[in-house]
N, CA, C and O atoms as a GROMACS GRO file, in nm:
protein
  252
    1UNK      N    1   0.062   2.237  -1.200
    1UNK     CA    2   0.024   2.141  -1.301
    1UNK      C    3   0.096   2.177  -1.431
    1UNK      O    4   0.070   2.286  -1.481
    2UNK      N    5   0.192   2.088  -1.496
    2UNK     CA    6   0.221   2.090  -1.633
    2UNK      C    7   0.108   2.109  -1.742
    2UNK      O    8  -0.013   2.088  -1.735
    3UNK      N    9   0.164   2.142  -1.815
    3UNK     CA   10   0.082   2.124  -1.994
    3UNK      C   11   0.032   2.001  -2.026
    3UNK      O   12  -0.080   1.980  -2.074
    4UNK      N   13   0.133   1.901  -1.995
    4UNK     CA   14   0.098   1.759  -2.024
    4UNK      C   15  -0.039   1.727  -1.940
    4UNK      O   16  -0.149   1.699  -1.986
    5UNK      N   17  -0.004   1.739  -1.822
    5UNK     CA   18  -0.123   1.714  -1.681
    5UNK      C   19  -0.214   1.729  -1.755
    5UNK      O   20  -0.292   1.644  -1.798
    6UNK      N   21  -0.209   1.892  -1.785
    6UNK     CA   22  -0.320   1.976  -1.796
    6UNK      C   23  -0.416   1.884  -1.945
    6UNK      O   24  -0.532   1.842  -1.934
    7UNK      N   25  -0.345   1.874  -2.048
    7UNK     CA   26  -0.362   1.778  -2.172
    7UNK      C   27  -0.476   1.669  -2.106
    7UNK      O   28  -0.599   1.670  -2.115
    8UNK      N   29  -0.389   1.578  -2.040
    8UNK     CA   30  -0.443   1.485  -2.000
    8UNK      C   31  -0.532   1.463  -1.913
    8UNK      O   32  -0.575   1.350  -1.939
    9UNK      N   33  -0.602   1.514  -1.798
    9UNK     CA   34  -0.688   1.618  -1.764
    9UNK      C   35  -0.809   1.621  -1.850
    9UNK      O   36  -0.917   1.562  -1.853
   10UNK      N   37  -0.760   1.696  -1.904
   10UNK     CA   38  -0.905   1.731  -2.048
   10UNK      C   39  -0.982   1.598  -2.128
   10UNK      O   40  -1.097   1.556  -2.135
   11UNK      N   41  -0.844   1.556  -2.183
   11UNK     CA   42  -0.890   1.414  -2.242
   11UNK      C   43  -1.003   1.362  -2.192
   11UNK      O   44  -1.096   1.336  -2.268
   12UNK      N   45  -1.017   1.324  -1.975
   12UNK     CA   46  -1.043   1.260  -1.947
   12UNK      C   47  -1.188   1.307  -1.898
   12UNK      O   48  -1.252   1.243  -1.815
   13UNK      N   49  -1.233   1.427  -1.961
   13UNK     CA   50  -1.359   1.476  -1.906
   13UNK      C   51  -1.407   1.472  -2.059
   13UNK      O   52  -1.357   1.504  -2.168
   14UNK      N   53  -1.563   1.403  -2.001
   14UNK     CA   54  -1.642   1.399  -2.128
   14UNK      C   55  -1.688   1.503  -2.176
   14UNK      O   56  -1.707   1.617  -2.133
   15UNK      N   57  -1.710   1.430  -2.308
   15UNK     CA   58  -1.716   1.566  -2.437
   15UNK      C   59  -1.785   1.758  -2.427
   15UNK      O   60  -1.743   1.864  -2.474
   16UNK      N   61  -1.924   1.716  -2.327
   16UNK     CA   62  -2.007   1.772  -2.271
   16UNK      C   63  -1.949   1.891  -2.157
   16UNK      O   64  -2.007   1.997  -2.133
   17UNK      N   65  -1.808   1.839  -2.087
   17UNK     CA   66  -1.759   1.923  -2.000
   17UNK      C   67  -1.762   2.059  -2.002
   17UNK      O   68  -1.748   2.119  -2.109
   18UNK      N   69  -1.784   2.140  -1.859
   18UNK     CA   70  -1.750   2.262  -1.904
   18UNK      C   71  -1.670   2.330  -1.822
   18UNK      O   72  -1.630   2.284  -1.714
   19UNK      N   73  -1.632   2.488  -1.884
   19UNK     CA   74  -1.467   2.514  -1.802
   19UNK      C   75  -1.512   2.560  -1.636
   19UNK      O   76  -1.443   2.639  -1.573
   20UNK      N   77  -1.602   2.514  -1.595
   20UNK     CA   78  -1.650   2.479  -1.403
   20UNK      C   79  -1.587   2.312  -1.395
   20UNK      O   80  -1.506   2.262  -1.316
   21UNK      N   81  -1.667   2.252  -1.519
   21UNK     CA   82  -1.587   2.143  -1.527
   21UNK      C   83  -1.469   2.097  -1.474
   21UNK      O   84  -1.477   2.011  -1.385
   22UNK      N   85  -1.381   2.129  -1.503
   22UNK     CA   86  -1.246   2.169  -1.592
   22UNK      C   87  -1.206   2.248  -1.439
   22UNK      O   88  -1.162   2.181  -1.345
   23UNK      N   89  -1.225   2.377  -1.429
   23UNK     CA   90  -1.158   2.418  -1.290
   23UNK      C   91  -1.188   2.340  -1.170
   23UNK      O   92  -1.100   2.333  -1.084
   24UNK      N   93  -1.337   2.258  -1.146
   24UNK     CA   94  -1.301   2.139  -1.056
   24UNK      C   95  -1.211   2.083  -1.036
   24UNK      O   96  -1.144   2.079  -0.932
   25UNK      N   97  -1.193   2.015  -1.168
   25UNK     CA   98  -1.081   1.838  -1.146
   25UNK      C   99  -1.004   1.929  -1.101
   25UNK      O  100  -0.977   1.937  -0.981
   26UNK      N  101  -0.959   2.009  -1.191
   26UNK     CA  102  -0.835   2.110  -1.096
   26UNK      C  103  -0.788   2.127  -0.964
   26UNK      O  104  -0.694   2.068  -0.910
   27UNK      N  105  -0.874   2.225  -0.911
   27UNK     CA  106  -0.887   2.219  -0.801
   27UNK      C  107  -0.870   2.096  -0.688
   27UNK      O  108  -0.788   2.094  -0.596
   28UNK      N  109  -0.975   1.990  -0.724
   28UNK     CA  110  -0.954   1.859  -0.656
   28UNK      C  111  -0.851   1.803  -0.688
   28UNK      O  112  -0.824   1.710  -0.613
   29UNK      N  113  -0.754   1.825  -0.798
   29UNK     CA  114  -0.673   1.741  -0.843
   29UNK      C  115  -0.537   1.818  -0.731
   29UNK      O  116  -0.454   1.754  -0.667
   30UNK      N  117  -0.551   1.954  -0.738
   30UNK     CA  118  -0.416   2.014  -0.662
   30UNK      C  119  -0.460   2.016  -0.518
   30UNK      O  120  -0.373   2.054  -0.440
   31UNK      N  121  -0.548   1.991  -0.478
   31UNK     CA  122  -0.575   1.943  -0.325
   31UNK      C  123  -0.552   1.856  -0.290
   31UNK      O  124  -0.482   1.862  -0.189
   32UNK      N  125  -0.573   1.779  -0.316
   32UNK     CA  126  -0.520   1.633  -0.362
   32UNK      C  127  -0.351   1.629  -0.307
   32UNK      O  128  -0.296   1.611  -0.198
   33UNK      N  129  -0.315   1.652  -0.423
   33UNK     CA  130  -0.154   1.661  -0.420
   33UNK      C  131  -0.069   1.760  -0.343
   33UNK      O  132   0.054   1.759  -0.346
   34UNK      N  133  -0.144   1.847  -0.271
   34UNK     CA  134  -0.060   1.905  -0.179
   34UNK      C  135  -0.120   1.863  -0.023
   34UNK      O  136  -0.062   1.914   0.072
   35UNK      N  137  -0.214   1.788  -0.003
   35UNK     CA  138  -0.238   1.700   0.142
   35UNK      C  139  -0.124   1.588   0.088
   35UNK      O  140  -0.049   1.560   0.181
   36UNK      N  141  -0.092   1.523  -0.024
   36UNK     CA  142   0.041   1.445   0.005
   36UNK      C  143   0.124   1.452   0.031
   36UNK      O  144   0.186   1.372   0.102
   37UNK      N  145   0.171   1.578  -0.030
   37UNK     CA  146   0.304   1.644  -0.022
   37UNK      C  147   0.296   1.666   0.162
   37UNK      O  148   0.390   1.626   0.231
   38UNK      N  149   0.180   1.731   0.222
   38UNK     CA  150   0.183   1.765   0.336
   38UNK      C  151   0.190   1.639   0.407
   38UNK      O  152   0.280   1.640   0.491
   39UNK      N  153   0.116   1.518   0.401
   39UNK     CA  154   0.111   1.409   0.441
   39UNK      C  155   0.292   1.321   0.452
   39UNK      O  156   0.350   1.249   0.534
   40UNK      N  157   0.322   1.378   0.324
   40UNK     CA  158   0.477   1.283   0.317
   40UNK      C  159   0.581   1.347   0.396
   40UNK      O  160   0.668   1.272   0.441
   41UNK      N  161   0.588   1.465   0.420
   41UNK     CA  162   0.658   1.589   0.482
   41UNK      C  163   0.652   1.544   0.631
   41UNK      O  164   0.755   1.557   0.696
   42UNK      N  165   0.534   1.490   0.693
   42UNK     CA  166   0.504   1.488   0.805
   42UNK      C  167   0.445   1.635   0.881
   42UNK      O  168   0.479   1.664   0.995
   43UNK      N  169   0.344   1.727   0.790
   43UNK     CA  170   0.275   1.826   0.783
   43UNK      C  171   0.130   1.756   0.757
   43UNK      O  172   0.081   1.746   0.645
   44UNK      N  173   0.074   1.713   0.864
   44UNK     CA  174  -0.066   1.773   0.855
   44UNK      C  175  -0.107   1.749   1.020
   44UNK      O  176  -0.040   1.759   1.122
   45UNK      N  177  -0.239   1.715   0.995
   45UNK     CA  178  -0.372   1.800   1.144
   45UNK      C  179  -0.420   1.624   1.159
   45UNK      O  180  -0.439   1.560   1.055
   46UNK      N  181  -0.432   1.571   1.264
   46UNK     CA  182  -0.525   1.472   1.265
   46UNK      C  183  -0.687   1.535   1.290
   46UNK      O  184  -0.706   1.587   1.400
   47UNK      N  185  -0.802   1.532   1.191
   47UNK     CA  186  -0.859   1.593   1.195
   47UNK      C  187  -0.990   1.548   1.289
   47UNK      O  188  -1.078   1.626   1.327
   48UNK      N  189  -0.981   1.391   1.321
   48UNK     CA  190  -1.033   1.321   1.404
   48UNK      C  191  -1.019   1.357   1.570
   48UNK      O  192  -1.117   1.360   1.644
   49UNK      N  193  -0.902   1.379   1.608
   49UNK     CA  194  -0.847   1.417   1.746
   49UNK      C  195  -0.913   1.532   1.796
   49UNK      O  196  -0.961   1.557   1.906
   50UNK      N  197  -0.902   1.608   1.668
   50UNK     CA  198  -0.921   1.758   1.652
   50UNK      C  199  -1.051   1.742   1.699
   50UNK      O  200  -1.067   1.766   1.819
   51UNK      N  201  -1.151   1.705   1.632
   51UNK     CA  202  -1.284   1.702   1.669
   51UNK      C  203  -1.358   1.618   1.781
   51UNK      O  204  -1.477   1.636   1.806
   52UNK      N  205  -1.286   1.537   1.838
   52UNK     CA  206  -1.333   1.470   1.951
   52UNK      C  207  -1.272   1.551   2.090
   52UNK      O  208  -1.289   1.509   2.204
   53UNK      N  209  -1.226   1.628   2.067
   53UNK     CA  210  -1.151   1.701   2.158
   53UNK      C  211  -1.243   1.791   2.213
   53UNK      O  212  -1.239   1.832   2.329
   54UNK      N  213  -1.328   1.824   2.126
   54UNK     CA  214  -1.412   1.977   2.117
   54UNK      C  215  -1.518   1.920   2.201
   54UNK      O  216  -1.550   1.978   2.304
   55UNK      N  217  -1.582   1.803   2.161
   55UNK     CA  218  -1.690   1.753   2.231
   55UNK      C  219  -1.675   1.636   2.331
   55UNK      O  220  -1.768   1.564   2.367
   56UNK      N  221  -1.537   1.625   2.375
   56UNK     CA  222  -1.524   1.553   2.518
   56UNK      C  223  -1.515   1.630   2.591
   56UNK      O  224  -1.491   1.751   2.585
   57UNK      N  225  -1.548   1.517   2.720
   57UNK     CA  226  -1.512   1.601   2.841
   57UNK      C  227  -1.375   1.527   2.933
   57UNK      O  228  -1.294   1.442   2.895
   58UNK      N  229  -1.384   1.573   3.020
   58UNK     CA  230  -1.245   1.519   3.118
   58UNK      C  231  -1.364   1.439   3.213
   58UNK      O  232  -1.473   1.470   3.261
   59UNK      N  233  -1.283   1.325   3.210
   59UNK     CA  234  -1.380   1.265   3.344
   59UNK      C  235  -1.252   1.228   3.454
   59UNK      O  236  -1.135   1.203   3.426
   60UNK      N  237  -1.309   1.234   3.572
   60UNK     CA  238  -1.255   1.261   3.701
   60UNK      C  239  -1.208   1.094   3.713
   60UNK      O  240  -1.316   1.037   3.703
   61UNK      N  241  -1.152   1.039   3.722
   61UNK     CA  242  -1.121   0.885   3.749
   61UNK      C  243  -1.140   0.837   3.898
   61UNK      O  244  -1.139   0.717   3.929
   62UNK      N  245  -1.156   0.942   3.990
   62UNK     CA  246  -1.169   0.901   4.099
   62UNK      C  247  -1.334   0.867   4.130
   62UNK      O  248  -1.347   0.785   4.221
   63UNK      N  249  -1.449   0.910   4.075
   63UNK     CA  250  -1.552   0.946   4.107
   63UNK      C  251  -1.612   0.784   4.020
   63UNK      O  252  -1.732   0.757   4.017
   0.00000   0.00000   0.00000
């Protein structure tokens, strides 16, 4: 995150914010932007597959 980001960022949390505040958006903000980066790359997990996988079963097609 730039200075500017970071600037603008702040602006946008009300007056009351605090620096948990503040390391949230953060946080969510650079998670955020590196599932895109991973997303645009053609780097990530289908996380759906992933989990239906775990709790299927194989069914026999003959039966």
């Amino acid at each position: 995150m730039k200075k500017e980001e970071a600037h603008k960022l702040i602006d946008l949390l009300p007056p009351k914010a605090t620096w948990d505040d503040l390391m949230h958006e953060i946080y969510v903000r650079e998670t955020i932007e590196r599932g895109l980066a991973d997303s645009n790359a053609g780097r990530y997990k289908n996380e759906w597959d992933s989990l239906m996988s775990k709790f299927s079963t194989k069914v026999d097609p003959s039966r």
